[in-house]
C-alpha positions in Angstrom: 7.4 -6.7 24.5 6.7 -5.8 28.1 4.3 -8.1 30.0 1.6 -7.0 33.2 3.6 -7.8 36.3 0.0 -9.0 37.9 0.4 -12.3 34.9 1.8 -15.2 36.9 4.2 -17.9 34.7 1.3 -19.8 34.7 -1.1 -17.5 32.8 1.6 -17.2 30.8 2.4 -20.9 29.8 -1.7 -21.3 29.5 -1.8 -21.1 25.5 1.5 -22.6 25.1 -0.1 -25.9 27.2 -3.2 -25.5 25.5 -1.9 -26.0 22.2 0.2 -28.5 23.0 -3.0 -30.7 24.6 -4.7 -30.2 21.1 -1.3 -31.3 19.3 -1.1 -34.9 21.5 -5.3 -35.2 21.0 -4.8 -34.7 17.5 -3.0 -38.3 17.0 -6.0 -40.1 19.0 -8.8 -41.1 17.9 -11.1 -40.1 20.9 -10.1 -39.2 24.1 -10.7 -42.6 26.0 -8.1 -44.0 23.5 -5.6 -40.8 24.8 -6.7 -41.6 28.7 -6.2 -45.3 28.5 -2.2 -44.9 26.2 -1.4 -42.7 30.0 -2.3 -44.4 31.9 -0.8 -47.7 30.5 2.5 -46.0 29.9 2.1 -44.7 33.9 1.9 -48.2 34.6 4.6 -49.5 32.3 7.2 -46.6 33.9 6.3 -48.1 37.2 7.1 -51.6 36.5 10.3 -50.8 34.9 11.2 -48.6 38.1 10.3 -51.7 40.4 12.6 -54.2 38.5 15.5 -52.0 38.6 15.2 -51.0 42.3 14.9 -54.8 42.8 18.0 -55.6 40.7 20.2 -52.9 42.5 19.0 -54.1 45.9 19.6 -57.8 44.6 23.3 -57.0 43.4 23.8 -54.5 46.7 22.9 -57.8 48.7 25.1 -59.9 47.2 28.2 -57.6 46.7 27.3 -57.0 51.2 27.3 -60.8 51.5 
């Protein structure tokens, strides 16, 4: 199968990403329910970052003291 050379990667990957979405939307029951699960697990990945960059500063601080 030969392909255009004018397609970028991104017209490419378009179906593939589309089908995917509709995959993921298919185990919500609306999409506010699908918008609110991001952006509490964007919030949760934060939090967890923050602790550990505290607890490596914290241990760096103490092994420097």
């Amino acid at each position: 199968m030969v392909f255009p050379l004018f397609k970028s990667m991104t017209e490419l990957l378009l179906p593939v990403k589309q089908a995917e979405k509709r995959r993921v939307e298919k185990g919500f029951a609306n999409q506010d329910a699908m918008h609110r699960y991001i952006k509490l697990t964007e919030q949760m990945n934060k939090s967890i970052k923050r602790k550990n960059a505290k607890r490596i500063f914290d241990q760096s601080f103490k092994e420097s003291a």
